[in-house]
N, C-alpha and C positions, 0 to 999 in steps of 0.2 A: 577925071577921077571922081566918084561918087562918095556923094559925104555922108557919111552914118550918121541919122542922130536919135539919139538917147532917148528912150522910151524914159516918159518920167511917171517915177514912181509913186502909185496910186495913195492917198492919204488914207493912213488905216481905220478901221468899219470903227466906231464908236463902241465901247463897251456898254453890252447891256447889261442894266440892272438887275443886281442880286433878287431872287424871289424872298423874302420873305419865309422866313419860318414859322409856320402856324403853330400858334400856343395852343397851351394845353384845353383841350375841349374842357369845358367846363362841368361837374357832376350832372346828368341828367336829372330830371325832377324824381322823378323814380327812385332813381340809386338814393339820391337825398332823402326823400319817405322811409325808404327801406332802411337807412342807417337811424333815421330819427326814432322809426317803431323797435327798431332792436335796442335804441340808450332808452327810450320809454319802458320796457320789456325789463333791461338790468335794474332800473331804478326802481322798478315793482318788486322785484326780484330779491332786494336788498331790503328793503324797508319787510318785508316779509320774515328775512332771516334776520336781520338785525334790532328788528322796529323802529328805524327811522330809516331817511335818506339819507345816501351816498354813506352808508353803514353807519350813522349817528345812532348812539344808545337814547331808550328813553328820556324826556328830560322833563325838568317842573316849568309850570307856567313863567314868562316873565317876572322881574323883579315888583315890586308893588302890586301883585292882583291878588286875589283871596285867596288863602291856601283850605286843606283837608281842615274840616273844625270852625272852620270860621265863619261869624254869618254876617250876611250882607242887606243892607236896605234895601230889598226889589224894587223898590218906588223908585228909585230915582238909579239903578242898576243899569247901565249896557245902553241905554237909548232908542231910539225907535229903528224897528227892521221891518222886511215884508218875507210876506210868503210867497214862496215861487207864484201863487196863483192874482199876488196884486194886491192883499189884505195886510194892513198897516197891525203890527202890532209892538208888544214889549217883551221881557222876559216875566216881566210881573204879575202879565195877563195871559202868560202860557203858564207859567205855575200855579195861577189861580183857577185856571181851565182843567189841571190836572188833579187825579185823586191821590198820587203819596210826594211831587215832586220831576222836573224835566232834565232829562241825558240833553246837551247838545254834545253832537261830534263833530268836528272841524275839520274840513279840506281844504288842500290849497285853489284847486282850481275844475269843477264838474268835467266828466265823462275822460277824464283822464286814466292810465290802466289802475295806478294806485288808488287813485279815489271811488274809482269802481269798485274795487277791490274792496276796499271799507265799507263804502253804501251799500253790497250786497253781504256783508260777513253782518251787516247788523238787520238788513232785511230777513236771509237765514235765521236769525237769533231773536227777530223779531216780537215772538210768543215766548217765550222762558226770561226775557230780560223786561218784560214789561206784567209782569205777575204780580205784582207789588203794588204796581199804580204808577210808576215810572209813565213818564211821554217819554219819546224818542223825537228829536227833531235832528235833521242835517245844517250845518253852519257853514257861510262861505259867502266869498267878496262876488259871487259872479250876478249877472243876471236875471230877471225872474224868465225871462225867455231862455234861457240857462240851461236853468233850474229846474224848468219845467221839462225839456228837452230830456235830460238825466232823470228826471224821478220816472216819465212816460217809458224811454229805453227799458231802463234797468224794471220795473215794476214796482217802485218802492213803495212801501205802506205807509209809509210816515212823511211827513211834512219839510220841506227845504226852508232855511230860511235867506233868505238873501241881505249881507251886511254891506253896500259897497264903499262906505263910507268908515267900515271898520270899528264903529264904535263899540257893539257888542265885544266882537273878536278881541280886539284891544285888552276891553274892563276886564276879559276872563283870560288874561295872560296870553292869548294865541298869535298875536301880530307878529310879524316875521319884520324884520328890519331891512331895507328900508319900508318896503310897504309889501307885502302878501299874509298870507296865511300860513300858520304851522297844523301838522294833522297833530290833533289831542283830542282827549274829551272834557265835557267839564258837567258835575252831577249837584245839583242842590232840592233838598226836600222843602214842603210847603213851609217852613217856617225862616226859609230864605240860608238853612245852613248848608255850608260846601260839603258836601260826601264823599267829590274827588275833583280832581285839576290836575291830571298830568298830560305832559304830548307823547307820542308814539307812534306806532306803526299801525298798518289795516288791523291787524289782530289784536296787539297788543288794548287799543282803544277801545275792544268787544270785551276783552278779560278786566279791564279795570271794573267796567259796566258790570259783570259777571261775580267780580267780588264785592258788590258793592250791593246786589240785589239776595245773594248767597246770606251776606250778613241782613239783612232784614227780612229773610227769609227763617232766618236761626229761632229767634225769637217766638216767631211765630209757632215755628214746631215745638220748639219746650213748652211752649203753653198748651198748646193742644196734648203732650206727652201728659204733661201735669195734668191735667183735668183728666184723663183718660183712667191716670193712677188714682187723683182723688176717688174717681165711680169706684173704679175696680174694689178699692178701703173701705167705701161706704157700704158695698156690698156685702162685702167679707165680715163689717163688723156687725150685720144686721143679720145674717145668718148665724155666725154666733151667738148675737143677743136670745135668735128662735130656740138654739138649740138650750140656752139656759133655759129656758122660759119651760121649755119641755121634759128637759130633767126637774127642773123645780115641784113641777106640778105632777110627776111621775112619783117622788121623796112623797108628797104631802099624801 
């Protein structure tokens, strides 16, 4: 008799390993640009309508720095800064350089939308806001290589000045906490008095400058109105005077 025997049962294939689920692809550099220029794009957007960022109303300089009225020792005022082009100066010796008094306007950070934005609404405005003897200077923590970059792009006619050590920005209320810049303006005339110091938006820091220059323009027209009426009186009572003079001698 033939004996069967028992095929033995093969040990089972080992389990292969689960694959791996691939995570989430990461944002293309692109996609990332493209989201950062559209929150760039709202934040212009806003300071625009609002006159500040992330829709903040206009506001006053920090606590302690000079307000409207008030006048300041230039000598020892803001500390030393440069011009985008490398030239060491002060605010003492840009006001001294000037014939009625210097605008700075304050950015947070060059060639940004909003700060473009500012540096050309005062370029535009450049000739009616400097009628008086005003300088214009731009103020900000960045670079003179920056600076210079921003004034070349945009075409600006006036002077950068470069803080990065913040002491100017500081003195004239603009420092942002912990450490940047806020956009404002700040205006003082040759005898070191404040004209204006508020922060704002692109526009809003061209209309501060705008009534600022309006009222020292005021003066100026009622003088000229006045002198115009004085002639006009002198005239008028000198023709009279002939016309007596002529009936006088007409009687005799």
């Amino acid at each position: 008799m033939v004996e069967l025997r028992k095929r033995k049962t093969p040990p089972p294939a080992p389990a292969r390993p689960a694959k791996k689920k691939a995570g989430a692809k990461p944002a293309t550099s692109k996609a990332g640009k493209a989201k950062a220029a559209v929150a760039a794009k709202v934040e212009a957007v806003k300071e625009v309508v609002t006159g500040g960022p992330n829709g903040a109303k206009k506001s006053a300089p920090a606590a302690g720095a000079p307000s409207v009225g008030d006048s300041i020792d230039l000598a020892s005022f803001g500390g030393e800064v440069e011009t985008h082009d490398g030239t060491k100066t002060t605010l003492a010796k840009l006001v001294e350089d000037s014939k009625a008094g210097v605008i700075l306007f304050t950015y947070p950070r060059a060639s940004t939308p909003g700060c473009t934005n500012q540096a050309c609404l005062f370029r535009d405005a450049y000739a009616p806001l400097t009628t008086t003897g005003l300088s214009i200077y731009g103020l900000s923590s960045d670079s003179p290589k920056a600076n210079t970059a921003f004034k070349t792009k945009q075409n600006l006619p006036y002077t950068l000045l470069c803080d990065p050590s913040a002491t100017l920005i500081k003195a004239i209320g603009m420092q942002k906490a912990p450490k940047g810049t806020k956009r404002g303006v700040f205006v003082v005339d040759k005898a070191g008095k404040v004209l204006a110091a508020e922060g704002g938006g692109p526009q809003a820091t061209v209309d501060v400058v705008k009534k600022v220059v309006d009222s020292q323009d005021a003066p100026a027209a009622d003088k000229e109105v006045k002198e115009k009426e004085d002639t006009e009186l002198a005239q008028v009572a000198s023709e009279v005077a002939d016309s007596a003079a002529k009936l006088d001698g007409e009687k005799a």
